[in-house]
C-alpha positions as CSV (number, residue, x, y, z in Angstrom):
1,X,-56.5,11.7,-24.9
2,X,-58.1,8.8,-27.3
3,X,-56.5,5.5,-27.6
4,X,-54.7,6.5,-31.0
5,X,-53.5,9.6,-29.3
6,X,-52.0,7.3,-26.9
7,X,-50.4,4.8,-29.0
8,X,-48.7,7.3,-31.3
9,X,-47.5,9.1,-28.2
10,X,-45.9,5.6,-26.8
11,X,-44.5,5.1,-30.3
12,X,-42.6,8.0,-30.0
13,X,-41.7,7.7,-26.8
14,X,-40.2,4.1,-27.6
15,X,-38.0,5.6,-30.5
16,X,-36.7,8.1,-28.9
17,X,-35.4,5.6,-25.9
18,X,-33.8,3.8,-28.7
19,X,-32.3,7.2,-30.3
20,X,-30.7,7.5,-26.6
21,X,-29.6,3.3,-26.2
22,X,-28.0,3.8,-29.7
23,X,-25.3,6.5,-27.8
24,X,-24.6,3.7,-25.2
25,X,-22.0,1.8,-28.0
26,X,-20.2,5.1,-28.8
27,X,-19.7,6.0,-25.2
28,X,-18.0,2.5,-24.4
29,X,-15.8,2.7,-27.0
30,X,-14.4,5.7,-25.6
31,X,-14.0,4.2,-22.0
32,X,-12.1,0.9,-23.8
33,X,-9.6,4.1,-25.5
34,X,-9.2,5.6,-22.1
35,X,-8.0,2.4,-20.8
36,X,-5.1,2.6,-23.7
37,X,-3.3,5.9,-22.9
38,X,-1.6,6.8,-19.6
39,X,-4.0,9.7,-18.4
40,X,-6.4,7.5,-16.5
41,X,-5.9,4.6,-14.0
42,X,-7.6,0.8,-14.6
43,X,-6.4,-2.6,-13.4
44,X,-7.1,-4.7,-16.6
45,X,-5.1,-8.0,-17.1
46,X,-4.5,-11.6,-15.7
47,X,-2.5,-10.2,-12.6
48,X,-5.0,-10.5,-9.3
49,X,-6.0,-7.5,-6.8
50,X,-7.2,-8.2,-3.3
51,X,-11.0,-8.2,-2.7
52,X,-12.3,-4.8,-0.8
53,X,-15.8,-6.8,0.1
54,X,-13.7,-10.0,1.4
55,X,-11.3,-7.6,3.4
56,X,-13.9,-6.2,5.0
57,X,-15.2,-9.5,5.9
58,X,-11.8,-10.6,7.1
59,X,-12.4,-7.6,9.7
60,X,-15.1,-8.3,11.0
61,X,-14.2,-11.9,11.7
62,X,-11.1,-10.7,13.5
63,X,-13.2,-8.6,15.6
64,X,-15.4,-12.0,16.2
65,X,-12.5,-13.4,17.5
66,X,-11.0,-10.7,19.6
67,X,-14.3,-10.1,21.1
68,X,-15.7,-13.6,21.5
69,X,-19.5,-13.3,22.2
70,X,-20.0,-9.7,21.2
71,X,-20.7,-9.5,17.2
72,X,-22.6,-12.9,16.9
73,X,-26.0,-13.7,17.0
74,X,-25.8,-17.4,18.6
75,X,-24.6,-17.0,22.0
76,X,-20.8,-18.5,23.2
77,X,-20.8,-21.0,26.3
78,X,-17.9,-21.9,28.3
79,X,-18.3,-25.6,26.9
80,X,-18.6,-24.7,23.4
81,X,-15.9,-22.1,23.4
82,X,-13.4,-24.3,21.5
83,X,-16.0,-25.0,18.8
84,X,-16.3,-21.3,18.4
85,X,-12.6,-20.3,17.9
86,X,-11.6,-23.2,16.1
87,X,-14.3,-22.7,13.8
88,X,-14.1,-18.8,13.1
89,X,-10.0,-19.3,13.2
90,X,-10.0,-21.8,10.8
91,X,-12.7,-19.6,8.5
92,X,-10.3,-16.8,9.2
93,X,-6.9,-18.5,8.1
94,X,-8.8,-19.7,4.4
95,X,-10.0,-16.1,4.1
96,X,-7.0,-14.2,5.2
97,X,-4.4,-16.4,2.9
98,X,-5.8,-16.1,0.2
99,X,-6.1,-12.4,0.4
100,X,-2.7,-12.1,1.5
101,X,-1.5,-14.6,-1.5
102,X,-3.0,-12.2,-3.6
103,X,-1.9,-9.3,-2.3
104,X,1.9,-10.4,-2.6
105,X,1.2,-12.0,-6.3
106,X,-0.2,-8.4,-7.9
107,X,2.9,-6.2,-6.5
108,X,5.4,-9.7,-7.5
109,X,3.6,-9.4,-11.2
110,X,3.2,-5.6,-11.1
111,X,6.4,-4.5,-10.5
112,X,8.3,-7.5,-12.5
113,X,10.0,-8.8,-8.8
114,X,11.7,-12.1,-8.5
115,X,9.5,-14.8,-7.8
116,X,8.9,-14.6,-3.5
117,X,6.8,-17.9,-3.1
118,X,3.1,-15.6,-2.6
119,X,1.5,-18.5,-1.8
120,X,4.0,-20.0,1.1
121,X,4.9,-17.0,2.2
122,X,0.8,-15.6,2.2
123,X,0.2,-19.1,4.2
124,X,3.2,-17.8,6.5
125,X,2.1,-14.3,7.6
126,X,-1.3,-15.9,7.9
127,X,0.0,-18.2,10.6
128,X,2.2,-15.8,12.3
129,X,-1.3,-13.1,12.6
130,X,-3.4,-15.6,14.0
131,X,-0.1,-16.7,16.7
132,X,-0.6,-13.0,17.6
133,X,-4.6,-12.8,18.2
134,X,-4.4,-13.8,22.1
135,X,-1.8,-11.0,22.6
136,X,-4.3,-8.8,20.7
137,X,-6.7,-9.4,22.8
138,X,-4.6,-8.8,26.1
139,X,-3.5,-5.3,24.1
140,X,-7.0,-4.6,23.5
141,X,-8.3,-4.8,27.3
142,X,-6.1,-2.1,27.9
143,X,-7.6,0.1,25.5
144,X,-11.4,-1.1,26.8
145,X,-10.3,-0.5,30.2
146,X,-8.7,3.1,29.4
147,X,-12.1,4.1,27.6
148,X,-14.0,2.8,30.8
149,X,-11.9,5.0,33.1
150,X,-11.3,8.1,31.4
151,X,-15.0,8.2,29.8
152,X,-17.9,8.7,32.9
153,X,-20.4,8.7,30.7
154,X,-19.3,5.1,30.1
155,X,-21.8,2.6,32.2
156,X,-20.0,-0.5,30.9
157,X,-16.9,-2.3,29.5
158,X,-19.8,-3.9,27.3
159,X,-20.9,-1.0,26.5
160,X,-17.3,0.2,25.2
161,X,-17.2,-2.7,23.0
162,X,-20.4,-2.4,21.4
163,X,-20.5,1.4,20.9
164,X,-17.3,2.9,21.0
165,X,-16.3,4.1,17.7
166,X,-12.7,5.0,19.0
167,X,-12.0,1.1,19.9
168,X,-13.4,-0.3,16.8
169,X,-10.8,1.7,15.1
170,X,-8.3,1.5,17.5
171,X,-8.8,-2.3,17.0
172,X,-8.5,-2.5,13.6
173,X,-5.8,0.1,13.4
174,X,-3.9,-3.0,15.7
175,X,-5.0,-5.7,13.4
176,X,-3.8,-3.5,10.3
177,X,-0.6,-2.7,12.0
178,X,0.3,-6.5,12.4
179,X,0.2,-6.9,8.3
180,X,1.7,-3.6,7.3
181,X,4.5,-4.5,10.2
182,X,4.5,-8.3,8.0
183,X,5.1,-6.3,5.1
184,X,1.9,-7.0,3.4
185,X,0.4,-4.6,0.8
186,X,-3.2,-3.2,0.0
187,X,-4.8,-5.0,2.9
188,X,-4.0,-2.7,6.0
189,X,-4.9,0.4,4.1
190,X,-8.0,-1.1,3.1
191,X,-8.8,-2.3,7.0
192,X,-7.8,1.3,8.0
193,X,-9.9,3.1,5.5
194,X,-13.1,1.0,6.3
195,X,-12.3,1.7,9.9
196,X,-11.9,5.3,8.8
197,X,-15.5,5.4,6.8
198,X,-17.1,3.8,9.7
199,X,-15.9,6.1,12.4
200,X,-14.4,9.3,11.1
201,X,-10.6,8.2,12.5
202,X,-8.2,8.2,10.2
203,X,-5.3,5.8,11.9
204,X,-2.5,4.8,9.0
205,X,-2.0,1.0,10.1
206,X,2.3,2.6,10.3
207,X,1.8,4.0,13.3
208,X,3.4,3.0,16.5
209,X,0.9,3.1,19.2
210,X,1.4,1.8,23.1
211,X,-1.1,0.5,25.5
212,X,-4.1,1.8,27.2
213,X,-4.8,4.2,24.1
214,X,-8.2,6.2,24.3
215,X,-9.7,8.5,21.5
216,X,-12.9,9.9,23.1
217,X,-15.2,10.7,20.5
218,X,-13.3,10.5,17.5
219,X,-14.5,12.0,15.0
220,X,-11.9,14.0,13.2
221,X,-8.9,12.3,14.5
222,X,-6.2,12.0,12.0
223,X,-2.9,10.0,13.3
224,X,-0.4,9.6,10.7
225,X,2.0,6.6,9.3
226,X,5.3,7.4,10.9
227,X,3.6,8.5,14.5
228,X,4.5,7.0,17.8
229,X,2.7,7.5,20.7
230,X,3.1,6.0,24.4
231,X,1.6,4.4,26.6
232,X,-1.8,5.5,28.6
233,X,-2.6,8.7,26.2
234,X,-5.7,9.8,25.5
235,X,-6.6,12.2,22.8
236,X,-10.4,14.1,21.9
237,X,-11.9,14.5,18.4
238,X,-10.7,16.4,15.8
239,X,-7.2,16.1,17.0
240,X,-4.8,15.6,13.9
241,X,-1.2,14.6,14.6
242,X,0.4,15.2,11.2
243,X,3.2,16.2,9.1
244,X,4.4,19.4,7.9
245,X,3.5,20.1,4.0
246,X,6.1,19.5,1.6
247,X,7.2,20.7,-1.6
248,X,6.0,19.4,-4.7
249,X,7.0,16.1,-5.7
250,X,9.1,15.5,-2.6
251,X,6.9,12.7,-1.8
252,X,9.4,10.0,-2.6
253,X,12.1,11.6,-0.7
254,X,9.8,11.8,2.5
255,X,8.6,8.7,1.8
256,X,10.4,6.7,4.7
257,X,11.1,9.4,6.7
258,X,10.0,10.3,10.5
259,X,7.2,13.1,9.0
260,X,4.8,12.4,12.5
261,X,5.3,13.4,15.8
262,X,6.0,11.7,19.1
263,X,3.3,11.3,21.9
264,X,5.2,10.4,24.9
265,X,3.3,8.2,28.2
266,X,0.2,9.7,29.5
267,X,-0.2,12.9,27.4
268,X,-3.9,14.2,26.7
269,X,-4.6,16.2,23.9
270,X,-7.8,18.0,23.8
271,X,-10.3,18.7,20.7
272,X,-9.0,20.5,17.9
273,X,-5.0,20.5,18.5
274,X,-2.8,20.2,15.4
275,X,0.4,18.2,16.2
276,X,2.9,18.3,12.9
277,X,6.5,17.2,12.3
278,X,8.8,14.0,12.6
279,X,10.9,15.9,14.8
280,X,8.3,17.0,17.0
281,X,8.3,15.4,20.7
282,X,5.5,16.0,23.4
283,X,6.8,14.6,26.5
284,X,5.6,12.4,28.8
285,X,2.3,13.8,31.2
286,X,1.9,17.0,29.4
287,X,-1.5,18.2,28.5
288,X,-2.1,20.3,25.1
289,X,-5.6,22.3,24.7
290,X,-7.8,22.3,22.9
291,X,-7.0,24.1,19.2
292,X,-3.4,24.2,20.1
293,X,-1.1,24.4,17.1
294,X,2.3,23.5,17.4
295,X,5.3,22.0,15.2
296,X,7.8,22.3,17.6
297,X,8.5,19.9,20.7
298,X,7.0,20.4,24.3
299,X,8.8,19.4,27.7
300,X,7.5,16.8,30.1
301,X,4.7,18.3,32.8
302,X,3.8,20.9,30.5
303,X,0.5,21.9,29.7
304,X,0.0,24.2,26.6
305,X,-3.2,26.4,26.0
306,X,-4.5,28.7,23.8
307,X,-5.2,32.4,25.5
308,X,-8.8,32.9,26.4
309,X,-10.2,34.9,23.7
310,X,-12.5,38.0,24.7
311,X,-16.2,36.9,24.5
312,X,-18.8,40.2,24.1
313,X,-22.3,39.3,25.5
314,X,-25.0,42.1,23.8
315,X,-28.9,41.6,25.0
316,X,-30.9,42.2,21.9
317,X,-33.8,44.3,22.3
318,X,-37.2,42.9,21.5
319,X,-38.4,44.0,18.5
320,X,-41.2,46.7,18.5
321,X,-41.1,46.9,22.1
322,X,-40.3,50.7,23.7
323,X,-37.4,51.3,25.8
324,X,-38.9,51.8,28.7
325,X,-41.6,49.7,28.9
326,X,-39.4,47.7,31.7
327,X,-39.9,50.6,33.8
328,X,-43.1,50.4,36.5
């Protein structure tokens, strides 16, 4: 191609890019008329949201805390220790009021409530979280330890901590459950759903969950907002402990009802088992199999399993090989 082939090809080239960036006017002109009618959702006006990004932070500084030494990259002396939890607390409480300020103001402006003080009552929960932290962390060893002793591939409580996707969402699932407890909006969801992105558990920060909780594995594990579950259970992936489907648009009269069942002290629950209703109780030390479906409540001491299906082995033959050529 000669050179005035290959300007008159640019030429054209450039105009039809601007033939395309012409269309780009039209098109947000229809997204600012979608924002006018009731069929789509946008939050567009002076009243604030919470920040995903800054909640997320806010996480992983609470787990900076809770696990002093683990999730830095500076290491934490016994002499400097104060330094180090006074400085991440007091990063923590600036973060975490605001956010909770916030939180309160958009549902106080969004659904036209009388004034509640966001700000005094955001510095308020925030103080009353961070009073909670050192029993967090007291809770928290007794979910490290229950992972270390029900898990023998487990070499380490280090090695818990750092790796364990099951106690980085059971620990946020116990931060959550301290605002959603506070009455806090947005925020909890937001902590669980990261938690639930990172590691495949799904854990609505409503819950009611004991001590010495282990989810081995995890992935798959679905526990839902009115659930309560004992101490010293451990449960496998895939393991959903839900709530029965209800009609259309019965959502508000569900809405604070028991819709979860109840896991009662030391219960395992293997891989796969489906767990649904509020009024469904398995008591305490019962064990319930893998792919186990039940909506109706189980004893204490049981164990409940599915009945060994019938396996079929066939050898295939090697192909173009005779049938008797295993015969000397």
């Amino acid at each position: 191609m000669d050179e005035t082939s290959r300007t008159v090809q640019c030429e054209m080239e450039l105009e039809t890019r601007r033939h395309s960036q012409e269309e780009i006017p039209r098109v947000v002109q229809q997204l600012v008329l979608s924002c006018q009618g009731e069929k789509g959702f946008d939050h567009i006006g002076p009243d604030p949201i919470p920040s995903r990004d800054e909640v997320i932070d806010i996480v992983q500084r609470i787990c900076r805390i809770l696990y002093p030494g683990y999730f830095i990259r500076t290491r934490v002396e016994q002499f400097n220790l104060s330094y180090y939890f006074g400085q991440e607390t007091t990063e923590l409480f600036e973060l975490l009021s605001e956010q909770i300020t916030v939180a309160l103001r958009h549902d106080c402006i969004r659904h036209n409530l009388p004034c509640l003080d966001c700000e005094e009552r955001g510095l308020e929960i925030t103080v009353e979280f961070l009073s909670k932290l050192p029993a967090l962390r007291t809770l928290l060893a007794t979910d490290v330890r229950a992972a270390y002793e029900g898990d023998p591939a487990a070499k380490s409580f280090d090695e818990v901590i750092f790796s364990y996707p099951g106690l980085f969402a059971i620990t946020v699932y116990r931060t959550a459950h301290e605002l959603w407890h506070r009455g806090v909006p947005f925020i909890p969801r937001i902590m669980s759903e990261y938690a639930h992105s990172q590691t495949g558990i799904d854990i609505h920060p409503g819950a009611h969950i004991g001590e010495s909780f282990f989810i081995d594995h995890g992935t798959g594990v679905v526990i839902g907002e009115t659930t309560e579950i004992g101490n010293g259970v451990r449960i496998y992936q895939g393991v959903t402990l839900g709530s029965l489907s209800l009609p259309k648009g019965a959502g508000e009269l569900f809405r604070d009802k028991k819709r979860h069942p109840t896991i009662q002290d030391d219960v395992i629950i293997y891989s796969g088992a489906t767990i649904l209703g509020g009024e469904t109780v398995i008591g305490a030390r019962s064990v319930i199999g893998g792919n186990v479906w039940l909506v109706e409540s189980v004893p204490p001491e049981t164990k409940v399993f599915m009945k060994t299906p019938e396996l079929i082995f066939r050898v295939s033959q090697p192909a173009n090989v005779w049938p008797n050529m295993y015969h000397i």
